[in-house]
N, C-alpha and C positions, 0 to 999 in steps of 0.2 A: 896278786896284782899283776895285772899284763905288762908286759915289756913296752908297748906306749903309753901307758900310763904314769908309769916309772920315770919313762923320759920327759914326757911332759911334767910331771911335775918336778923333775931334773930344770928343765928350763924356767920353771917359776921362780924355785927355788935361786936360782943364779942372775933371777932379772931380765933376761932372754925374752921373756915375754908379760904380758899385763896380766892381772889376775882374771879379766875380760877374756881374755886371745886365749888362758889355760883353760877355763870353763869352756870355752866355745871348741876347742880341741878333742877334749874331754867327750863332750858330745857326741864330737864325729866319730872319736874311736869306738862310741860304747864298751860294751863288755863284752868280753872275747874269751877265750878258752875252754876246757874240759866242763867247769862246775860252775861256768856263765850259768847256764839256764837253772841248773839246779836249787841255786844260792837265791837268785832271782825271786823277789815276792810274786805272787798272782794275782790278780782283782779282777774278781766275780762281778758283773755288771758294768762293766768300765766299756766304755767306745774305742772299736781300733784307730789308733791312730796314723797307723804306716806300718809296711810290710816292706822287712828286710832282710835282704838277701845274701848271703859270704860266700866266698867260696876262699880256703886256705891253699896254699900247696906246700906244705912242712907245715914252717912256723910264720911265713909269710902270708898274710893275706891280699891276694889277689882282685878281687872282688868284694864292695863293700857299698851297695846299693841301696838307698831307703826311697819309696817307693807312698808319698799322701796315700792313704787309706783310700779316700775320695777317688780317685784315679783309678785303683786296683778295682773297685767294684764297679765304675765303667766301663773298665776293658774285660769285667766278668761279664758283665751285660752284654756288653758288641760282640765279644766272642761266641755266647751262648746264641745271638741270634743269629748271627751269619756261618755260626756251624750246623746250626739243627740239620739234621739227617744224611751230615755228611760224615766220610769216613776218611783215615789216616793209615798209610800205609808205612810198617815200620821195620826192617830186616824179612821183609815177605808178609808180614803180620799186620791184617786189615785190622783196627776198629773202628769203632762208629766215634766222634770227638767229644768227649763230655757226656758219655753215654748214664754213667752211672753217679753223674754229681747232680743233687739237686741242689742250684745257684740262689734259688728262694729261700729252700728254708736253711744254707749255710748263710747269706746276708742276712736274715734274720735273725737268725740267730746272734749273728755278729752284734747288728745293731741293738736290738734289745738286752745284750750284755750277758745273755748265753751261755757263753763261754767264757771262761776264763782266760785274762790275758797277764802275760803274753802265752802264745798258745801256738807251739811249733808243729811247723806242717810238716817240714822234712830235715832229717840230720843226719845225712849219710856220711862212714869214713870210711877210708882203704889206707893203706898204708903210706900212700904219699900225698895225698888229700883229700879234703872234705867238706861237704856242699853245708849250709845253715838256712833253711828257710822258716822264719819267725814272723805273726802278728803282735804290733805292740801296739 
């Protein structure tokens, strides 16, 4: 169990808050640490429903972004047309933007249920922090 979850339900427990306000807390925090994703079930054919974002620094998290599914795959669309044939320059290092994703058959996928969710895009760590980027 994560350490706000502990607390929060520390504050149920003592009346602090409604059993409303613990669920709806609960929510925000989701599940956090080492064997979140792990523990996590999977469903095959399920619709994303939102694409969330952490970023920790120790044992703080810093960043904790959820992002309507709906949205994310508009701004895959706007992105993909007003980059076509453009390039990004990055430490001296040209590429072309979106060169090697195909935004079709990843939505597709998506939406026909594809893929299994939740279904992590990036989980990078270093020693003082670490990025989470999940479809749920």
């Amino acid at each position: 169990m994560t350490e706000e979850r502990r607390i929060i339900l520390e504050m149920l427990k003592n009346g602090e808050v409604t059993v409303d306000d613990a669920a709806q807390l609960l929510d925000a925090v989701g599940e956090t640490g080492d064997n979140a994703a792990d523990s996590a079930p999977t469903y095959k054919g399920a619709k994303p429903k939102r694409l969330v974002i952490q970023q920790f620094v120790g044992e703080e998290r810093k960043i904790n972004m959820r992002l309507p599914f709906a949205l994310v795959k508009l701004g895959l669309k706007l992105g993909a047309k007003f980059s076509a044939g453009k390039t990004l320059t990055i430490d001296g290092v040209e590429a072309s933007i979106m060169e090697d994703i195909d935004l079709k058959q990843l939505i597709s996928e998506l939406d026909n249920g594809e893929i299994a969710l939740p279904h992590t895009i990036m989980d990078v760590k270093d020693d003082a922090e670490s990025v989470l980027i999940v479809i749920e």
